[in-house]
C-alpha positions, 0 to 999 in steps of 0.5 A: 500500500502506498501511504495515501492508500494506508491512511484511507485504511486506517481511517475506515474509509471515512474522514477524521480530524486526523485525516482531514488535517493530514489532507491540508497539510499536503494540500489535498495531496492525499484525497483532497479531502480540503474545500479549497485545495490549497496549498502547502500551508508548512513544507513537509519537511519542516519538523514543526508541520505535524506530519510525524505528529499526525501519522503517529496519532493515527497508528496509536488508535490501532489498539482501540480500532483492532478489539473485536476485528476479524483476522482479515481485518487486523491483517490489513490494519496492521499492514496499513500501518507498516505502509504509513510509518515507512512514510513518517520515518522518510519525512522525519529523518528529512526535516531533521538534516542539517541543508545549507538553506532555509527550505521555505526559502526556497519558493516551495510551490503547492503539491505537484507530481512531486509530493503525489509520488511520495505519498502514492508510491506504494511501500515495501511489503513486510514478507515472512518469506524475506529475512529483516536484513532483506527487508531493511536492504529493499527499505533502503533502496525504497528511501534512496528512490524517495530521496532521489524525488525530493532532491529532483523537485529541489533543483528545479525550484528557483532557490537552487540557482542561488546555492554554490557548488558548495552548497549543492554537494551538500545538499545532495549529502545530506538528501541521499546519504544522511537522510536515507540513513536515518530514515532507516534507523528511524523506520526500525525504532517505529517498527519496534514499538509497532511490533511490540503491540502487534506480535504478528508484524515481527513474524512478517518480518522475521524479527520475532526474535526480539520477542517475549515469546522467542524463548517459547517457542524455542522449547515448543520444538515438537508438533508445531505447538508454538503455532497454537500458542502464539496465534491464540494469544493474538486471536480476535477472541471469537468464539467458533460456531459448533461446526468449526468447533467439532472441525477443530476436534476432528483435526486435533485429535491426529495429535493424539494418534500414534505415527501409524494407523496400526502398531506393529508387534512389540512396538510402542509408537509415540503420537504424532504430537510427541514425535513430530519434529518441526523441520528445517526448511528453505523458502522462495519466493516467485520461483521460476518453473525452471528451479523450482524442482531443481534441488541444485537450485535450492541448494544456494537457498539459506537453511531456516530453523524458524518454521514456527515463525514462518507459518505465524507470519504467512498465515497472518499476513494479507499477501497469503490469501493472494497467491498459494503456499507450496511445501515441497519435499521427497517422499518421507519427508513430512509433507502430509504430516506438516499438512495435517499438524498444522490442521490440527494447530490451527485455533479456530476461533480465528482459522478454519482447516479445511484439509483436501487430501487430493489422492481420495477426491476426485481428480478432474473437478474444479478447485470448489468441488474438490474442497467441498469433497474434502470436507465430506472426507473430514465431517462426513457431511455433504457440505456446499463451499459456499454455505462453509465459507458464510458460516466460517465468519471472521475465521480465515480458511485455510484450504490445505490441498495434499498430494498434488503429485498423486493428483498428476499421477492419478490423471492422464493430464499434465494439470500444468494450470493447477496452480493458476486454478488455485490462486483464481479461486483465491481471487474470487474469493476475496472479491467476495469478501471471503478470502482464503489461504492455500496450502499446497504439498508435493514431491519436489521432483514433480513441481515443475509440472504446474506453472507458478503464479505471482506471489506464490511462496515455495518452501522446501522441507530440509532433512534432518540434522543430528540436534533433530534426529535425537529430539525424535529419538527421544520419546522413542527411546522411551516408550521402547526401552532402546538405545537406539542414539544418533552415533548409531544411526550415524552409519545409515544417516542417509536414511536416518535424515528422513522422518519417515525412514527415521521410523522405520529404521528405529521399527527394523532395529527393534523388531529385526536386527540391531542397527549396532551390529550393522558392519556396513550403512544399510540402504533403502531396498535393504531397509524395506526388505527387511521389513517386509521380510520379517513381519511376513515371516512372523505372520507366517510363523504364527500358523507355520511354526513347525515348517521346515525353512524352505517352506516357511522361506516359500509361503513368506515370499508367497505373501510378499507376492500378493502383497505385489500385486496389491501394490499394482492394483492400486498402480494399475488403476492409477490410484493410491487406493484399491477397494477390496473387492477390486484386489479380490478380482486380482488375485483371483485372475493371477496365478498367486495362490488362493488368498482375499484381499482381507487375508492378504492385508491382513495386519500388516501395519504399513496398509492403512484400511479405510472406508472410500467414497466411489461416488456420492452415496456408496461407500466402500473398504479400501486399503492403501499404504501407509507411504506411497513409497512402500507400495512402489517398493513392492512394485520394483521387487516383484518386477525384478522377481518377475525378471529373473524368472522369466531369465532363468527359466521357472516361467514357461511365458510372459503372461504375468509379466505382461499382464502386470506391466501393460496398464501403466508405465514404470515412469508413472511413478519415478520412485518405482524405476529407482527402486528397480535400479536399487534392487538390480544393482544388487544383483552380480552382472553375470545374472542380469546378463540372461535377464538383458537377453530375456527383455530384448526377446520380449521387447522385439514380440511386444507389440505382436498378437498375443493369446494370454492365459491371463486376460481375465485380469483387467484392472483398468479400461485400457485399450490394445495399443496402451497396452501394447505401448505401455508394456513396450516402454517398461522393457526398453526402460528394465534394458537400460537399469542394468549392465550394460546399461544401454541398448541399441536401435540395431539390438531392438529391431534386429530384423528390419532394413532401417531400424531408426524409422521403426524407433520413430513409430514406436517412441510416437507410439509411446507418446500417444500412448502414455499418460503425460507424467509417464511419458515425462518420466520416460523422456526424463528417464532415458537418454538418446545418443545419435550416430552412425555404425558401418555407415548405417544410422543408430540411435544409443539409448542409456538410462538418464543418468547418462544425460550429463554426458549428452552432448546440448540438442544439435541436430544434424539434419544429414542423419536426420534425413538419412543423407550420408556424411562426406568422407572428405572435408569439401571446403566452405564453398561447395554446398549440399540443399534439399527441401522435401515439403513444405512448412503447409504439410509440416503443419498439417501433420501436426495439427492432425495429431492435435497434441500440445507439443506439436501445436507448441512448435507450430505455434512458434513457427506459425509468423513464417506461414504467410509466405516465407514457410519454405525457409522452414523446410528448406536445408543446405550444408555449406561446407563442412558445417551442419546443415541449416535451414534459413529459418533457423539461420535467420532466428539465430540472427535475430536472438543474437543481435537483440541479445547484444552479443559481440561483434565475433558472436554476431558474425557468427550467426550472420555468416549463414544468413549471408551464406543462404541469401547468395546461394539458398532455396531451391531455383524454382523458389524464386519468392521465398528466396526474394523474401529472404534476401529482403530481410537479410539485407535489411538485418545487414543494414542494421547490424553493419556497425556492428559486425567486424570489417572483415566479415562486411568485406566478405559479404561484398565479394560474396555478393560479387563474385562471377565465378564458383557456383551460379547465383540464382538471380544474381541481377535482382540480388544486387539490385536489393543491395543497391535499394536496402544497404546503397552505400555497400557496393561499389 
């Protein structure tokens, strides 16, 4: 807010004296609130004129005007407020600078432009994002401006020419060095006192650390219980209605649970309040799509302590219900459980949690039906948004929307518009006078999916730090009786870092080996394995104790079996979930032993059974796990077991492989590949050898007829070429994930004259096929190489951690259209030019195939349609360098003289351009090739100060030169010359 804009919003909208005096005093500057406008009867910078005075007055009233506003209104009081000390601090510190002059001497005019700018212009916004220190340096500059207004308006009065350069030095001293500096300290000692009365403030700007409080919430270290305390002493007093009331108890009562739905034996789990650390986090603003999922990127971000601190000031702050709040992390590190603490922290006389777990609401509705699910979810009622939100009163909603990367993997849509439907809905709501904040929790890996929007806040969720590892293990330790302490964890820290493997790792060591008798660090797969392994043995044991350990071995991997393919009915329906009598249909038509869903969930503790909504009235028992994560396990374990089956011959066919990998592709999900990776990277390379063989075998049938013995098992709609796509994927990525981690074009179709072509109609194949995050996956996944063998084209695939060696996108077009190199180097003036349809077929095409990427490019290329289409199409090699087309040649040309480069870099790219003006374009092309030349000529025109003497030497001899290769229209080229560039020839 500007300072006129704060004054109107502390004033109610309506006149005082306060305000009415501040109004003459600037001469109606502010609202022309005087009857006659007149002019500035004292000069504001004048230490008598009452303006400190005045606005002073006007923030002293906030205590008396803020008893009994809502929480809104106390945000925006208390920002008007900030806004009109910046201004009194500005003002004070001016009038209090020693100037080699009288200021009213100087024939002070009435308010002009000048005084408008300062009281209009809006002031730095206080953001719980930005540290003070960043706040005082934006403050500073914000002062410097300001400074550099009034010392402008001074030079221009008549006094000024009176003032020897003396004077004038001075004067320039003190107005943008004295003055600004002061202006700051005083700024600081107001912020203080205003801090002081209103704790929120200092939480906007990251000083809470000068409060009372501070110490408080140092020790209140778990279950963000600082929150609760220090946003209820600041609360309106409201008292919430019986539905916020009984909201609020839903939601606190997650504190009370203990950390899983279901304890395992022997094991005595804390409760969420007791064990859930806050974390350390980073935290940016306005982050670009290009980093926002780039951990390299957040890494040059400063580790905070103060989360506590953070969501007090975001959560009081008036910017968070413009834009929304998006929490990142890996899987395990705390996203839901942040979501559903701070639910359960919220007071609800002044908030209203609105939790939206978005793996269990509908996936295609719009931002309103997914809240109003949401609360369905939490209430078990059928509640319309709009009668929540005119119920909720003075009580902000906070929407907290968790999973948005189950969401993407739940839809075949990239949701790249998620975020923008988000801060649109917050919009409407606040023009309705209801505003919300909003909460929005991800995998890192998947943020960049959504386009961000302005002002949105994203916080990423760091690892922990030995300090917090041991505040975990303290209740743990206690409730156990272990001595389970950091220095034993040390060797495994790189789990021990995530809450979520933290638990776990404290579960392996208590109920299946000690972590101090480890040798080595133990890993994730061996970690899960573990686990999995020994709670399946010990429910084995409890009916088969007298078995023999082969037996009991067999019947124990028979239950991780089933387990597997729990986990692949849930990913095969692209859901988190799976009722039962969904898994009850998919056991029965796999070969995996008699078993029900309820027999084989049994009571493992990391399956989580609920009761799910299909639809508006039925619902139904579903199960999920506990984290995603160990379903995605399960997923690459049996995959691998699949593999190495098929390998080693103790499966007659593919039918349960294929019937398993044919619904969804592997890179749904990144973690699972990554898990695959894990297990087969434990696996001696002579084993994978065979299992190489087995998957280029059952790539190169994968997309023939097939007659399987399994097509009873349909866990999804999905059609043949999905299906033929999907399972083809997955084996071209298993090629890839072992020794020797690559496989070529010529290994894949073995039996056809051109195998590059036959890449081309499956990769096309795959992209039509996949849904877009499993096709982002596989791009991402692997990584292309292109090349010649015995002078036939190849194409290298290798896994995705090979991309760093990938030389940066350079097509070359003579591979691309099947031409073969020059063995020997041709010299610069000879050339090669083709051209094989035109930009209108090209376009054509892609329309056809009406997919966003294609339509993109297009859309791009689309100024070239009217009549210069054919510089698209068109290609020549001159010499030995790659061939160009003039569109290419001619972009480059553009960028590169717009972007300022040197007079080399821009020589560079004009070379092509020159090359393509006087030997370019098919003879028959006479339009395209005129058109071209015009635009050339007048780049050249343009660019000629700027390219080297040299190269404007070589363009006149190119254009000159009888001998070589014809010219096409040599006559009409020189005439163009002469017209556009008149004084190049001679």
């Amino acid at each position: 807010m500007s300072y006129a804009d704060a004054v109107l919003v502390l004033s109610g909208g309506a006149p005082n004296k306060v305000v009415t005096a501040l109004d003459q005093l600037t001469g109606g500057a502010l609202f022309a609130l005087s009857a006659t406008g007149s002019a500035v009867a004292v000069s504001l910078f004048d230490a008598e004129s009452g303006f400190c005075r005045l606005t002073g007055e006007l923030v002293s009233r906030l205590s008396t005007r803020l008893r009994g506003s809502s929480r809104v209104e106390r945000g925006e009081q208390l920002s008007a407020a900030h806004s009109v000390i910046v201004v009194a601090a500005f003002f004070d510190a001016v009038a209090s600078v020693r100037l080699p002059f009288d200021l009213a001497g100087l024939g002070l005019t009435p308010p002009d432009r000048f005084t408008t700018a300062l009281l209009r212009t809006p002031a730095p916004v206080l953001a719980p994002h930005r540290s003070y220190e960043q706040t005082i340096e934006a403050l500073a500059g914000h002062y410097t401006r300001m400074a550099g207004e009034v010392l402008e308006f001074l030079t221009g009065l008549a006094g000024w020419d009176r003032l020897d350069e003396r004077g004038r030095r001075a004067t320039e001293t003190a107005v943008l060095g004295e003055a600004t500096a002061k202006a700051v300290t005083t700024y600081e000692d107001m912020f203080r006192r205003l801090a002081g009365d209103f704790p929120e403030v200092a939480f906007w700007a990251g000083r809470a650390d000068h409060q009372a409080v501070t110490a408080e919430l140092r020790r209140l270290r778990a279950g963000l219980a600082g929150v609760t305390r220090v946003l209820s002493e600041i609360a309106s007093g409201r008292t919430p209605d019986d539905r916020r009331a009984r909201l609020a108890r839903f939601h606190e009562a997650v504190l009370s649970r203990p950390l899983l739905p279901a304890t395992p034996a022997g094991i005595r789990l804390p409760t969420v309040a007791e064990a859930y650390v806050n974390p350390r986090f980073r935290v940016a603003a306005e982050v670009g799509n290009e980093n926002i999922a780039d951990e390299g990127w957040w890494d040059g971000q400063p580790v905070r302590t103060d989360l506590q601190e953070f969501l007090i000031g975001h959560l009081t702050s008036p910017s968070a219900t413009e834009a929304p709040l998006v929490v990142l992390g890996q899987p395990g590190s705390g996203k839901s459980m942040l979501a559903k603490v701070l639910a359960a922290r919220l007071p609800a006389g002044d908030f209203l949690a609105v939790p939206v777990p978005l793996r269990e609401v509908s996936a295609d509705s719009d931002v309103q039906t997914q809240i109003e699910q949401g609360l369905r979810i939490s209430t078990g009622e059928q509640l319309p948004w709009r009668e929540v939100a005119r119920s909720a009163g003075d009580a902000v909603p906070v929407i907290l929307l968790d999973g948005f990367d189950e969401l993407l993997q739940a839809t075949n849509t990239s949701q790249s518009d998620f975020l923008e439907r988000l801060a649109r809905f917050q919009q409407r709501e606040a023009d309705l006078q209801h505003p919300v904040v909003v909460i929005v929790t991800s995998r890192v890996s998947v943020a960049d999916r959504a386009r961000p929007v302005g002002g949105m806040v994203s916080l990423l969720l760091e690892p922990f730090d030995d300090e917090q590892i041991e505040q975990w293990l303290g209740p743990w330790r206690r409730l156990n009786g272990t001595a389970l302490t950091v220095d034993v964890l040390r060797p495994h820290a790189e789990l021990a870092r995530q809450p979520l493997l933290l638990l776990l790792l404290a579960i392996y060591d208590r109920t299946e080996c000690p972590l101090a008798e480890h040798g080595d660090a133990i890993g994730q797969v061996q970690l899960y394995e573990g686990l999995l392994t020994g709670f399946a043995r010990r429910e084995v044991l409890k009916q088969h104790a007298d078995e023999p350990d082969e037996e009991v071995t067999r019947l124990v991997e028979g239950e991780l079996v089933r387990l597997s393919v729990a986990a692949f009915a849930m990913f095969n329906r692209g859901r988190q979930w799976v009722t039962a009598a969904e898994l009850d249909a998919d056991l029965a038509a796999l070969p995996v032993g008699e078993a029900s869903a309820r027999v084989v969930i049994s009571s493992f503790y990391f399956i989580h059974t609920a009761q799910a909504r299909k639809d508006e009235h039925l619902r139904l028992r579903t199960y999920e796990f506990m984290h995603p994560t160990f379903g995605e396990y399960l997923i690459a374990r049996l995959t691998v077991r699949e593999l190495l089956a098929l390998a080693e011959g103790r499966r007659d066919n593919d039918d349960f492989f294929h019937a398993l990998l044919s619904f969804a592709s592997l890179t749904d999900r990144k973690t699972v590949p990554a898990f695959i990776g894990s297990i087969v990277a434990e696996l001696a390379a002579p084993r994978f050898r065979p299992v190489y063989d087995t998957l280029l075998t059952l790539f190169r049938a994968a997309l023939l007829p097939r007659d399987s013995t399994l097509s009873g098992y349909r866990p999804d709609r999905v059609l043949v070429p999905a299906r033929c796509a999907r399972y083809s994927a997955n084996l071209c990525l298993l090629l890839v994930t072992g020794p020797p981690f690559e496989v070529t074009t010529d290994q894949l179709f073995p039996d056809v004259e051109h195998p590059v072509r036959e890449w081309t109609k499956t990769a096309t194949l795959w992209a039509a096929q996949l849904s877009a995050e499993g096709r982002h996956g596989l791009v991402e996944a692997l990584t292309l190489f292109r090349g010649r063998q015995d002078g036939r084209r190849v194409v290298r695939v290798t896994n995705g951690a090979a991309r760093s060696e990938a030389p940066e996108p350079d097509i070359d077009l003579y591979w691309s259209y099947r031409f073969q190199p020059n063995a020997e180097p041709i010299g610069e003036d000879s050339y090669r030019g083709w051209i094989r349809f035109s930009f209108d077929t090209l376009a054509s095409e892609i329309e056809f195939l009406c997919s966003v990427e294609g339509d993109t490019a297009v859309h791009a290329l689309a100024p070239f349609a009217d009549g210069y289409g054919n510089m698209i199409t068109t290609f020549y090699g001159f010499g030995d360098a790659r061939p160009l087309s003039p569109a290419n040649a001619l972009i480059t040309l553009w960028l590169k003289s717009g972007s300022g480069a040197g007079a080399d870099e821009l020589a560079a790219a004009y070379f092509p351009c020159l090359k393509h003006a006087v030997h370019g374009f098919a003879p028959y092309d006479h339009e395209t090739r005129r058109r071209f030349r015009v635009l050339f000529l007048n780049q050249l025109r343009i660019l000629r100060d700027r390219l080297p003497p040299s190269m404007v030497d070589r363009t006149v001899r190119e254009l000159l030169r009888a001998d070589g290769p014809e010219i096409e229209e040599k006559a009409d080229l020189l005439a163009l010359t002469r017209q556009i560039c008149p004084d190049l020839l001679p």
